[in-house]
PQR file of N, CA, C, O and H, with PARSE charges and radii, in Angstrom:
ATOM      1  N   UNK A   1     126.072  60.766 123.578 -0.4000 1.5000
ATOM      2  CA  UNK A   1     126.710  62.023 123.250 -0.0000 2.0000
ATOM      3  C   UNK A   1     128.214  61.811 123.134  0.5500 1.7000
ATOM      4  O   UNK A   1     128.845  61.203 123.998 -0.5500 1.4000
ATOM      5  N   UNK A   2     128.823  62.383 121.933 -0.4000 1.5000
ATOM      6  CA  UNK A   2     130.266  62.124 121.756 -0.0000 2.0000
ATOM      7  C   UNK A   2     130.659  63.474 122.289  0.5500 1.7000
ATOM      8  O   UNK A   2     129.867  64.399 122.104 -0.5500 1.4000
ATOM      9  H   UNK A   2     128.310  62.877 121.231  0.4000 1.0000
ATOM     10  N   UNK A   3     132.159  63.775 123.139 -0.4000 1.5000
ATOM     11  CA  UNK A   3     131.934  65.145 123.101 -0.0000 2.0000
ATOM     12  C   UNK A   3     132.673  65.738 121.696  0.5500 1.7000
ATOM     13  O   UNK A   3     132.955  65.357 120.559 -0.5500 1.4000
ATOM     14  H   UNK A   3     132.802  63.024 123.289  0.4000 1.0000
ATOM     15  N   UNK A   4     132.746  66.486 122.236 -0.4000 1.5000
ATOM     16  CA  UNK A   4     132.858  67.673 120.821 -0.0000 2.0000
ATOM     17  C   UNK A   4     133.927  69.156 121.283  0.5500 1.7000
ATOM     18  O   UNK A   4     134.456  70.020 120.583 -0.5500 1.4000
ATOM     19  H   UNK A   4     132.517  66.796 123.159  0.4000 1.0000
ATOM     20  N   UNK A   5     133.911  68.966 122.477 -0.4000 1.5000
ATOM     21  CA  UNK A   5     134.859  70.220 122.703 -0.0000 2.0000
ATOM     22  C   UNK A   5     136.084  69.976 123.260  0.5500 1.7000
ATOM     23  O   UNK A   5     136.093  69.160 124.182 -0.5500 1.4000
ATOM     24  H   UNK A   5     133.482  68.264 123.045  0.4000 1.0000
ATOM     25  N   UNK A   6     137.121  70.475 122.934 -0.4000 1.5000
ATOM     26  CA  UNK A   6     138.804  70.909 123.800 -0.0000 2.0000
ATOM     27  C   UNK A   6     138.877  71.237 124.583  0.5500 1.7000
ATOM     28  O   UNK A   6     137.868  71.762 125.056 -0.5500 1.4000
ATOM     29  H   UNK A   6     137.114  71.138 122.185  0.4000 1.0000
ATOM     30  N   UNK A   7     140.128  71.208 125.389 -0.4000 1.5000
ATOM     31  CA  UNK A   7     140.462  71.530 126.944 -0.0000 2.0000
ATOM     32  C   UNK A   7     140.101  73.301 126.604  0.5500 1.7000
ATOM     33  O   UNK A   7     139.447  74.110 127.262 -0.5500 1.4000
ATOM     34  H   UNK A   7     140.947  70.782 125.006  0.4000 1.0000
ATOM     35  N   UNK A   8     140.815  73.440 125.340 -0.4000 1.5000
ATOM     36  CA  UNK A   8     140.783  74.670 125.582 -0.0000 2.0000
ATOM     37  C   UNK A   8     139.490  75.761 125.265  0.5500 1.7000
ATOM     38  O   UNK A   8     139.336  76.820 125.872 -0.5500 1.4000
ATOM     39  H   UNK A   8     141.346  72.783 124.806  0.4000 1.0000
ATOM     40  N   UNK A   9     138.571  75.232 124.135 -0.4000 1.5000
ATOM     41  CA  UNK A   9     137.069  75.468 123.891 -0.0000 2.0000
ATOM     42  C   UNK A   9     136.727  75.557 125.631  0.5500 1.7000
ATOM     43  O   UNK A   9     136.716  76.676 126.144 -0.5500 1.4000
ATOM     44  H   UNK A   9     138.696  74.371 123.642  0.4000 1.0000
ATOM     45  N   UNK A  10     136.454  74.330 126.487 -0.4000 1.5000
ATOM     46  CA  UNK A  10     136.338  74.768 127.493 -0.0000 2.0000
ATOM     47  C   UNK A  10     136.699  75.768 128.701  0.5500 1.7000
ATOM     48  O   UNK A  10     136.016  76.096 129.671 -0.5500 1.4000
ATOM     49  H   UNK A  10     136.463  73.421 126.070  0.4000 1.0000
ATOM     50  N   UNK A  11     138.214  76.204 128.256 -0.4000 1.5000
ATOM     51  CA  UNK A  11     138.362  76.916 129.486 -0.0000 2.0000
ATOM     52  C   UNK A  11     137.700  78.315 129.015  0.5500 1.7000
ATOM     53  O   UNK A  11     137.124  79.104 129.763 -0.5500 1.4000
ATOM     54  H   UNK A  11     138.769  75.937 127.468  0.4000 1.0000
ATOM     55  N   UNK A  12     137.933  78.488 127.383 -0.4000 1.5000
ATOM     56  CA  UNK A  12     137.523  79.672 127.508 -0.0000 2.0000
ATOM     57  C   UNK A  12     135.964  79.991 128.085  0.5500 1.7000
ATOM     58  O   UNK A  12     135.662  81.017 128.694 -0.5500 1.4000
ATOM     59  H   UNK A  12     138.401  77.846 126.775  0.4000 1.0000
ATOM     60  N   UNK A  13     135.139  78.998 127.790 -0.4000 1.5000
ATOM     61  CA  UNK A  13     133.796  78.895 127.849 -0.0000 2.0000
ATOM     62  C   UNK A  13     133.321  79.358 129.575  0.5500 1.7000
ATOM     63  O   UNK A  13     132.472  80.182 129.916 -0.5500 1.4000
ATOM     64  H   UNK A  13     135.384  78.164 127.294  0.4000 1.0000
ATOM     65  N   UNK A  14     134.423  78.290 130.645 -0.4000 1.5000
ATOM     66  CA  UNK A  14     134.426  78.950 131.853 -0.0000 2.0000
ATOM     67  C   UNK A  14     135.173  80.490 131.852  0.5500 1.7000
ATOM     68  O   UNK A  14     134.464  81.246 132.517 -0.5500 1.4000
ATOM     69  H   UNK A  14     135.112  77.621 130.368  0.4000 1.0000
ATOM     70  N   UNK A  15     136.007  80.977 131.482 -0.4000 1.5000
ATOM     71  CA  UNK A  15     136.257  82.338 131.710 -0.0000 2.0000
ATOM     72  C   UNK A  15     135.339  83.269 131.400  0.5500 1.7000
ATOM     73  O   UNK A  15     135.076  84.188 132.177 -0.5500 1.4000
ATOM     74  H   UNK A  15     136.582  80.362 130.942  0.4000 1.0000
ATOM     75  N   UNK A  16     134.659  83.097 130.026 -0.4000 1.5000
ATOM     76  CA  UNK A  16     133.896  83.802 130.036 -0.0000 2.0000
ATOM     77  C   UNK A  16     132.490  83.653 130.776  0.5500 1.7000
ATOM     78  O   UNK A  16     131.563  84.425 130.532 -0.5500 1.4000
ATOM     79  H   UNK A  16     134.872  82.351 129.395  0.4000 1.0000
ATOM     80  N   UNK A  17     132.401  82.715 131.604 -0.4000 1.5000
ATOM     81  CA  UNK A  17     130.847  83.005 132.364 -0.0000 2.0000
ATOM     82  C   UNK A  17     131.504  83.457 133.389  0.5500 1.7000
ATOM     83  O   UNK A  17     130.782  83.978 134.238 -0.5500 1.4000
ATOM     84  H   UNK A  17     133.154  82.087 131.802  0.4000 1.0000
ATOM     85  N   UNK A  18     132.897  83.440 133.669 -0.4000 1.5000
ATOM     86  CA  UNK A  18     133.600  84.606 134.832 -0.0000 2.0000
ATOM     87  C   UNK A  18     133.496  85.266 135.090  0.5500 1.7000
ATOM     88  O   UNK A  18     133.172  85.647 136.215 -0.5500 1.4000
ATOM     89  H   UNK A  18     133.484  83.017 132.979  0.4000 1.0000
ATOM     90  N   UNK A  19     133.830  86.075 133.705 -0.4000 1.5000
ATOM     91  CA  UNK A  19     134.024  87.437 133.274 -0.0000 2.0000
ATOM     92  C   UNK A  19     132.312  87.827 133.545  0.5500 1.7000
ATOM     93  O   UNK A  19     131.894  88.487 134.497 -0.5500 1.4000
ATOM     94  H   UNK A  19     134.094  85.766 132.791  0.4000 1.0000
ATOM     95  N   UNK A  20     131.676  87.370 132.702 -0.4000 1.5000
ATOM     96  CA  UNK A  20     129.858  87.382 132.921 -0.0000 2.0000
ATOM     97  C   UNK A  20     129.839  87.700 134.637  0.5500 1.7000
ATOM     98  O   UNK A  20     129.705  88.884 134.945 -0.5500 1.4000
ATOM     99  H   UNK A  20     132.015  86.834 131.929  0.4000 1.0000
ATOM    100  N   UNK A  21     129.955  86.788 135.646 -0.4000 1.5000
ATOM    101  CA  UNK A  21     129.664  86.874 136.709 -0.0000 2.0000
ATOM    102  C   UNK A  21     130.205  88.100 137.593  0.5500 1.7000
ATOM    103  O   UNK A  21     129.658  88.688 138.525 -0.5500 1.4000
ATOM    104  H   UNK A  21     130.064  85.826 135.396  0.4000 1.0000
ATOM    105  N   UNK A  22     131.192  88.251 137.121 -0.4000 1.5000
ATOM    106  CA  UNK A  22     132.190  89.848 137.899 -0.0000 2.0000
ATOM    107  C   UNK A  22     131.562  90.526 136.959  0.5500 1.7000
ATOM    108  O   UNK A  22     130.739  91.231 137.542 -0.5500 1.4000
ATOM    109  H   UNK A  22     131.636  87.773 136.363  0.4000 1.0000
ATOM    110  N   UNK A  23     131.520  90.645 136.168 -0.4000 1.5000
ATOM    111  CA  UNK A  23     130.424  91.962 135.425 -0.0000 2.0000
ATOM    112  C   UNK A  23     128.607  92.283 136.795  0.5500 1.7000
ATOM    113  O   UNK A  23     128.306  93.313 137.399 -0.5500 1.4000
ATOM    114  H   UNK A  23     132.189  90.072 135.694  0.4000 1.0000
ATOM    115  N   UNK A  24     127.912  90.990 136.771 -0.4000 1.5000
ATOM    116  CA  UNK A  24     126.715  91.064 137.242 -0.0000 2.0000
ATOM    117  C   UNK A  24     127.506  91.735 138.545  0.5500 1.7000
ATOM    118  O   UNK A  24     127.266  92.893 138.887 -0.5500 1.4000
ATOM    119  H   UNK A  24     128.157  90.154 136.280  0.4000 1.0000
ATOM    120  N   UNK A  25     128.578  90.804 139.314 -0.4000 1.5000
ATOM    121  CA  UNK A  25     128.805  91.115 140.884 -0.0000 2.0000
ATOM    122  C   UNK A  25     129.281  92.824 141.163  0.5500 1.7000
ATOM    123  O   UNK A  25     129.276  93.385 142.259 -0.5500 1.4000
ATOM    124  H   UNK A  25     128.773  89.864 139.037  0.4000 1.0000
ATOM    125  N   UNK A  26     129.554  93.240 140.251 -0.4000 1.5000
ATOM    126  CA  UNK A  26     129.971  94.764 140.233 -0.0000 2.0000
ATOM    127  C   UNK A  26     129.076  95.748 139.757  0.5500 1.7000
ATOM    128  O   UNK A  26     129.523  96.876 139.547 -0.5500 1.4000
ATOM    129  H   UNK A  26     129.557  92.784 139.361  0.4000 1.0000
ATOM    130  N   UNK A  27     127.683  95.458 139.520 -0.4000 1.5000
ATOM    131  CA  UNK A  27     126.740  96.005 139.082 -0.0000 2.0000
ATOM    132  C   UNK A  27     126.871  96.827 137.854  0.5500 1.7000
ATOM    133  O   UNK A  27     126.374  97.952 137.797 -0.5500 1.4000
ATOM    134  H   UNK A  27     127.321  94.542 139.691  0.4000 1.0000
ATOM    135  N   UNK A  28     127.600  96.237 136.759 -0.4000 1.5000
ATOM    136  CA  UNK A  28     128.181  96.871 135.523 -0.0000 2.0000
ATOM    137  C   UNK A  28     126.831  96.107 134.447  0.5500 1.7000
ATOM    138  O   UNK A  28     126.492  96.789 133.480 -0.5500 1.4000
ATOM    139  H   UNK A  28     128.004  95.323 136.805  0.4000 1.0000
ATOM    140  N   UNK A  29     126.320  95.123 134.595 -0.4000 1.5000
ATOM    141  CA  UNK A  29     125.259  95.070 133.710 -0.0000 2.0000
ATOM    142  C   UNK A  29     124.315  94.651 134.646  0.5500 1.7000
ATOM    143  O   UNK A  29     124.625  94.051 135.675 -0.5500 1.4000
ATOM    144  H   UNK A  29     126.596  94.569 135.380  0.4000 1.0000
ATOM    145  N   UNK A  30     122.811  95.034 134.231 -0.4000 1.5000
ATOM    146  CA  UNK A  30     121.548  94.502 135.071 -0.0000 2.0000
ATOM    147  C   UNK A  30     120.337  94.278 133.873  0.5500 1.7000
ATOM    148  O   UNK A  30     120.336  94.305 132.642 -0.5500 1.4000
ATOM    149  H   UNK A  30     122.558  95.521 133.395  0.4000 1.0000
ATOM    150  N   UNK A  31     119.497  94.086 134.744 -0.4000 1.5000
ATOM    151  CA  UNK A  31     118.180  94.062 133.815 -0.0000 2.0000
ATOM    152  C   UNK A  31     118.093  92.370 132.875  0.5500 1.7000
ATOM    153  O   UNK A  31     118.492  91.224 133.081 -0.5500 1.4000
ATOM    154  H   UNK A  31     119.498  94.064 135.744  0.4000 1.0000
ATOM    155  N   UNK A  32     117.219  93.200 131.650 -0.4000 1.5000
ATOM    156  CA  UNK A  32     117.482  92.129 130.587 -0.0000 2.0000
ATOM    157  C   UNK A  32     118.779  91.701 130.074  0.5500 1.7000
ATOM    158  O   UNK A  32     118.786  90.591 129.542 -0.5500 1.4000
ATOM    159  H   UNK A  32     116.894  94.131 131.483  0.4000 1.0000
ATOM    160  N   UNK A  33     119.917  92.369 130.122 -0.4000 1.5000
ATOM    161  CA  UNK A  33     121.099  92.380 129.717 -0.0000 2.0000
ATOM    162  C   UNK A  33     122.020  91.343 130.590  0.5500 1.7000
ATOM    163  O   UNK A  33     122.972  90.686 130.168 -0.5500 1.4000
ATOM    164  H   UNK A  33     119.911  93.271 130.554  0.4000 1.0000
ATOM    165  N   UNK A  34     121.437  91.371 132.045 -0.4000 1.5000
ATOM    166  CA  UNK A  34     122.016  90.685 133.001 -0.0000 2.0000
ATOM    167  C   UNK A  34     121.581  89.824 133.060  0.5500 1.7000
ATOM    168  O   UNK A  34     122.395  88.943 133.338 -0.5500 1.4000
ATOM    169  H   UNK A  34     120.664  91.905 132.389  0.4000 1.0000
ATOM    170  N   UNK A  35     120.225  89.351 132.901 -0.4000 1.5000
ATOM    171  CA  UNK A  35     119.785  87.982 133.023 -0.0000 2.0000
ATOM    172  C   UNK A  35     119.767  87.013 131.277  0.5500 1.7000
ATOM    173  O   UNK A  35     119.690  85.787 131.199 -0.5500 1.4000
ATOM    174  H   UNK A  35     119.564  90.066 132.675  0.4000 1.0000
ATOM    175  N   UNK A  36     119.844  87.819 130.258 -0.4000 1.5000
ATOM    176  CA  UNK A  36     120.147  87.005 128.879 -0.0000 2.0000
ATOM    177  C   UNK A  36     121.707  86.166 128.785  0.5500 1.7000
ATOM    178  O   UNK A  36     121.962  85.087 128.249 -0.5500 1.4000
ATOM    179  H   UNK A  36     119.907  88.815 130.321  0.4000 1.0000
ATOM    180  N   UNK A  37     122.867  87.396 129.740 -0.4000 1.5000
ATOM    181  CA  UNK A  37     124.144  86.950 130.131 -0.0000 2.0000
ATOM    182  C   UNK A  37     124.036  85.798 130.895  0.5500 1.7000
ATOM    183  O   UNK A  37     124.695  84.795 130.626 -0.5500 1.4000
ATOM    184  H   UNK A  37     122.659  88.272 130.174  0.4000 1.0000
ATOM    185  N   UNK A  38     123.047  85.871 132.081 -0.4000 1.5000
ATOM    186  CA  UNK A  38     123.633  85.011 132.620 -0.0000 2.0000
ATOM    187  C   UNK A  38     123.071  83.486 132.295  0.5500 1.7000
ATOM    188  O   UNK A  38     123.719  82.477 132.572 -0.5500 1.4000
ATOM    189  H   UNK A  38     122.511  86.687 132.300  0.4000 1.0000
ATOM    190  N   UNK A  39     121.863  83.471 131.711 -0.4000 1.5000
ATOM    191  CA  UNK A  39     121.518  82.532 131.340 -0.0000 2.0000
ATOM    192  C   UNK A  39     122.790  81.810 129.991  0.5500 1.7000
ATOM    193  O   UNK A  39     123.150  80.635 129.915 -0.5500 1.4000
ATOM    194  H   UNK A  39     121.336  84.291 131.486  0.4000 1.0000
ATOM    195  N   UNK A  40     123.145  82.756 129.255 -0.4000 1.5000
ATOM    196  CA  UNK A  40     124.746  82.285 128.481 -0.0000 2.0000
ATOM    197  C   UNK A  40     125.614  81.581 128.969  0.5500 1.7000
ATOM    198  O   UNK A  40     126.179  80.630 128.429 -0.5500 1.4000
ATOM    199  H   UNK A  40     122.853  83.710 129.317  0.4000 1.0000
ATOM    200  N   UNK A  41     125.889  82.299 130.759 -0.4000 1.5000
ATOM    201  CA  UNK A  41     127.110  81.704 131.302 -0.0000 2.0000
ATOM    202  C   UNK A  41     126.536  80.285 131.743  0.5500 1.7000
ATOM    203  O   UNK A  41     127.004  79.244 131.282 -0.5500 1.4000
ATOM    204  H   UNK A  41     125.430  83.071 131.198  0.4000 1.0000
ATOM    205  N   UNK A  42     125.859  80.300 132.340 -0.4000 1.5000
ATOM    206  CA  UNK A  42     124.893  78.760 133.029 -0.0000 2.0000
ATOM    207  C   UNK A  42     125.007  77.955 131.940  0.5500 1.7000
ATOM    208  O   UNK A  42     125.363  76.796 132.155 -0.5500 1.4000
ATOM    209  H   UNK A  42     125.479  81.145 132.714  0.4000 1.0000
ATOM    210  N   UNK A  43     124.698  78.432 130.355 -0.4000 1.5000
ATOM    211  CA  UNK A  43     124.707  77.142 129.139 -0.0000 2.0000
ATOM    212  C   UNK A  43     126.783  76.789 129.060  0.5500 1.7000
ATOM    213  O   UNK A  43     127.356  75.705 128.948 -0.5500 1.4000
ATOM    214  H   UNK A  43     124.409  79.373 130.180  0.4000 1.0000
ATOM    215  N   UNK A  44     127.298  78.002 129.159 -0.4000 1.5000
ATOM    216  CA  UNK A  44     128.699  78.025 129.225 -0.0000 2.0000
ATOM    217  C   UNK A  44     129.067  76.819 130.278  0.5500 1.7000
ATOM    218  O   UNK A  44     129.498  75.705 129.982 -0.5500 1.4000
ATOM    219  H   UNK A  44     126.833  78.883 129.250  0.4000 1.0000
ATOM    220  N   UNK A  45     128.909  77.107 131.001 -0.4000 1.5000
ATOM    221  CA  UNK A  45     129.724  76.587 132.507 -0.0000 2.0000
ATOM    222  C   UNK A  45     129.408  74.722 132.174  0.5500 1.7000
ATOM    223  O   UNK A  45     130.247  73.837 132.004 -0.5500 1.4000
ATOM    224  H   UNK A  45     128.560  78.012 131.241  0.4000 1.0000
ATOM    225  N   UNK A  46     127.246  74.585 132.176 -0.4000 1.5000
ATOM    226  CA  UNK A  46     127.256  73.477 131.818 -0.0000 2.0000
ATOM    227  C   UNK A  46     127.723  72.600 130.446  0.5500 1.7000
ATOM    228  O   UNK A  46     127.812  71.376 130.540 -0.5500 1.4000
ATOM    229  H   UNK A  46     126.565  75.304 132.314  0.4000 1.0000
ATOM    230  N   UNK A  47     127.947  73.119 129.478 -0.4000 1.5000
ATOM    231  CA  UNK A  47     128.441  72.185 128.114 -0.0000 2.0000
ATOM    232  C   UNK A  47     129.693  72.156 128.446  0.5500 1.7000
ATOM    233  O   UNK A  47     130.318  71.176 128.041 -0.5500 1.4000
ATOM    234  H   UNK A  47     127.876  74.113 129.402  0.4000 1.0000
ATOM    235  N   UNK A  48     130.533  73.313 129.364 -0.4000 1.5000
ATOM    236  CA  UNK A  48     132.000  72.968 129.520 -0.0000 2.0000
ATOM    237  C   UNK A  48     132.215  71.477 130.581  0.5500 1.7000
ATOM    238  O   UNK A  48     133.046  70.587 130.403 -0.5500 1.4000
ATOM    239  H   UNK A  48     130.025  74.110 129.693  0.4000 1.0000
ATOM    240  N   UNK A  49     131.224  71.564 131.650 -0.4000 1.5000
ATOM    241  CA  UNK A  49     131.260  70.284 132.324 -0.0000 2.0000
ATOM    242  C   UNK A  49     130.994  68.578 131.866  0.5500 1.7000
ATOM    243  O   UNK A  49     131.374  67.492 132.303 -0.5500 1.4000
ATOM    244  H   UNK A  49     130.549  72.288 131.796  0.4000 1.0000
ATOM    245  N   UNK A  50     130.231  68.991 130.880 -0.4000 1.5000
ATOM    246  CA  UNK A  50     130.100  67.923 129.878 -0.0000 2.0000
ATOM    247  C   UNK A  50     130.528  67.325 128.861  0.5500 1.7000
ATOM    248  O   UNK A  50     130.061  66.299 128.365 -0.5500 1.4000
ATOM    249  H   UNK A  50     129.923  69.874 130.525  0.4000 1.0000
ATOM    250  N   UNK A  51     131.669  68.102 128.418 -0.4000 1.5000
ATOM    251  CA  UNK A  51     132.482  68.498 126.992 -0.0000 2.0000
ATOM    252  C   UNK A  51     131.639  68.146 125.920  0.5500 1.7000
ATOM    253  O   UNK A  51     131.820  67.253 125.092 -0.5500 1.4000
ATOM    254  H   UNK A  51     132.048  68.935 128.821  0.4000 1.0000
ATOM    255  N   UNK A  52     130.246  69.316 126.064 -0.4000 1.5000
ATOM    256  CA  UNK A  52     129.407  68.749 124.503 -0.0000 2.0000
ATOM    257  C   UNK A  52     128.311  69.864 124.371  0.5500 1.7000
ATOM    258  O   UNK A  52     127.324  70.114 125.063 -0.5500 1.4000
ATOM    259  H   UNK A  52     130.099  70.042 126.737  0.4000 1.0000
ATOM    260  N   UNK A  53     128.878  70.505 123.129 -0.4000 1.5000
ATOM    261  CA  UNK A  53     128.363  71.489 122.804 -0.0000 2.0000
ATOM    262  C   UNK A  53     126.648  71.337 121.792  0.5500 1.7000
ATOM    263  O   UNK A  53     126.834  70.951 120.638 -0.5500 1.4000
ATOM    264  H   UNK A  53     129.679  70.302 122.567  0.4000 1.0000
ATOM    265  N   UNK A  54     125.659  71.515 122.040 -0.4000 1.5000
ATOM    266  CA  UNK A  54     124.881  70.604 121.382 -0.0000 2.0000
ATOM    267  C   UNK A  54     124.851  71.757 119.785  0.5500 1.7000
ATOM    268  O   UNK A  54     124.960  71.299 118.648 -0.5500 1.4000
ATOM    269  H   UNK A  54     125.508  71.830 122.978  0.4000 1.0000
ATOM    270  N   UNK A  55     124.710  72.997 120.049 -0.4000 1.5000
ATOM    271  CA  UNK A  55     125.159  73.558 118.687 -0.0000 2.0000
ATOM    272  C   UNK A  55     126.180  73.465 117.786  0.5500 1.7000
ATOM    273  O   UNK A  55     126.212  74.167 116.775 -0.5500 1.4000
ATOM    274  H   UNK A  55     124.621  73.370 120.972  0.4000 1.0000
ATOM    275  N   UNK A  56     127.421  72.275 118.194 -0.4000 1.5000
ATOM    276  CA  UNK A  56     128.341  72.035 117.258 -0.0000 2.0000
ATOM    277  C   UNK A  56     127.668  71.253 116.386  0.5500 1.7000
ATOM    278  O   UNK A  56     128.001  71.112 115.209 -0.5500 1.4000
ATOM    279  H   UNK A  56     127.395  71.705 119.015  0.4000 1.0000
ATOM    280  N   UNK A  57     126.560  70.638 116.998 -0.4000 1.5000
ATOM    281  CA  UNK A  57     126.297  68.988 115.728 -0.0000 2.0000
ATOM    282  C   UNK A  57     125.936  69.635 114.447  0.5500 1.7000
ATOM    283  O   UNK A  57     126.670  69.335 113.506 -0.5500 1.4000
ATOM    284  H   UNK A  57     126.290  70.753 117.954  0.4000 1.0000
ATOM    285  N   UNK A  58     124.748  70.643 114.146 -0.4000 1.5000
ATOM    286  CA  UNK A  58     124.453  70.670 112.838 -0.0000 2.0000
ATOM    287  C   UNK A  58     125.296  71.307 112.274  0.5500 1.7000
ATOM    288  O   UNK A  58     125.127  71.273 111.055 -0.5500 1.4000
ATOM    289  H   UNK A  58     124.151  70.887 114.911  0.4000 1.0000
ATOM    290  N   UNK A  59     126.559  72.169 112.737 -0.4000 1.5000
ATOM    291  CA  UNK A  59     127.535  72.650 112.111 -0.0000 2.0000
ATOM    292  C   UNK A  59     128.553  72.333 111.651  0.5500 1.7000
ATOM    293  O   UNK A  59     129.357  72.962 110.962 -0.5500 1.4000
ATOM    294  H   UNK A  59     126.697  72.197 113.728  0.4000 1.0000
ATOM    295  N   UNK A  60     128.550  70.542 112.317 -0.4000 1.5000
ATOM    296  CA  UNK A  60     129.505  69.470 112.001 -0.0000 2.0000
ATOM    297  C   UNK A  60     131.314  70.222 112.842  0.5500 1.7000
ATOM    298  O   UNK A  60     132.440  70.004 112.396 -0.5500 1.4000
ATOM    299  H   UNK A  60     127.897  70.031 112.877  0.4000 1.0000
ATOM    300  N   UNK A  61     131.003  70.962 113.927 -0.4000 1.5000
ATOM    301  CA  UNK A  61     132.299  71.414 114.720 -0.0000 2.0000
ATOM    302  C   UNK A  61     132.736  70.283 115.380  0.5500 1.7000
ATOM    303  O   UNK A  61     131.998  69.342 115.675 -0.5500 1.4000
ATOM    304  H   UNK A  61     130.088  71.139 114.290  0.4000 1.0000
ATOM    305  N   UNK A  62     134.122  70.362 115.662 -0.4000 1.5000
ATOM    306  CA  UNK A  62     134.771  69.657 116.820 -0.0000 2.0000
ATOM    307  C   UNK A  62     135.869  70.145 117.272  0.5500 1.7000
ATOM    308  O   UNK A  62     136.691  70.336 116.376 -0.5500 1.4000
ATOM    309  H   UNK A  62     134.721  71.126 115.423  0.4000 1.0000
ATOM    310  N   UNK A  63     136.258  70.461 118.445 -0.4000 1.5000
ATOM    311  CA  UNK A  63     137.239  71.026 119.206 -0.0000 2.0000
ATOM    312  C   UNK A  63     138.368  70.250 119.830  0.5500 1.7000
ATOM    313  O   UNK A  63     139.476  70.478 120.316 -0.5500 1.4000
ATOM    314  H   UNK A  63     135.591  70.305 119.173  0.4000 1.0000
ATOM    315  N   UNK A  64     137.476  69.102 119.564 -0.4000 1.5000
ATOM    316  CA  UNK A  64     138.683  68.111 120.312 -0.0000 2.0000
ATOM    317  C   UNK A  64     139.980  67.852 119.488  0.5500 1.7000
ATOM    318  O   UNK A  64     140.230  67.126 120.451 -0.5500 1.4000
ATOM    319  H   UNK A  64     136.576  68.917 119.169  0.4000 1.0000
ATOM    320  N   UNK A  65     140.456  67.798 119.120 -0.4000 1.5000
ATOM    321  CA  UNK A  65     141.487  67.658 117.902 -0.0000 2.0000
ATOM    322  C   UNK A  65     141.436  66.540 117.448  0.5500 1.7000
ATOM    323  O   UNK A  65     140.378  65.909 117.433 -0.5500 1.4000
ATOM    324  H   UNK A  65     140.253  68.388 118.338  0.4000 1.0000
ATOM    325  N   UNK A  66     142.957  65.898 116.824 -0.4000 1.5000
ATOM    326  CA  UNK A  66     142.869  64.953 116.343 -0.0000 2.0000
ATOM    327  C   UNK A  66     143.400  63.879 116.973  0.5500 1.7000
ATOM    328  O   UNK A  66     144.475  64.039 117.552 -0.5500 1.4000
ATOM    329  H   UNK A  66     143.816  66.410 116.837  0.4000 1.0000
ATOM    330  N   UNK A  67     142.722  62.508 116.989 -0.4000 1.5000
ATOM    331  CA  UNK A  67     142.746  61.410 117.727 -0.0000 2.0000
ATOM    332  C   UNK A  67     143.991  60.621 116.834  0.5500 1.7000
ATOM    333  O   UNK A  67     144.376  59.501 117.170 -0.5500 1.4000
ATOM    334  H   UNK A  67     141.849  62.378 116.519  0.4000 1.0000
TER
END
């Protein structure tokens, strides 16, 4: 795996499973809504730890800039 994402692709990727998580912790979303989110943030959090987005490949993305 080459990665494929930026410092900054990543941070946003962690803020928003943040934002996701203080949403669930404040009881502002539940249900199906809460668990489709959070399963988002969990794919979020992990491709940010990995720097590798596996939906960039067939779209030919890269975040990392230029080398």
């Amino acid at each position: 795996m080459t990665k494929n994402m930026g410092v900054a692709d990543r941070a946003v990727r962690v803020l928003v499973a943040l934002g996701i998580a203080g949403l669930y912790a404040t009881g502002q979303i539940s249900g199906t809504v809460a668990a489709v989110l959070g399963v988002l943030a969990v794919v979020f959090v992990a491709t940010s730890l990995i720097s590798w987005c596996p939906l960039y490949l067939p779209l030919g993305l890269s975040t990392m800039g230029k080398k």
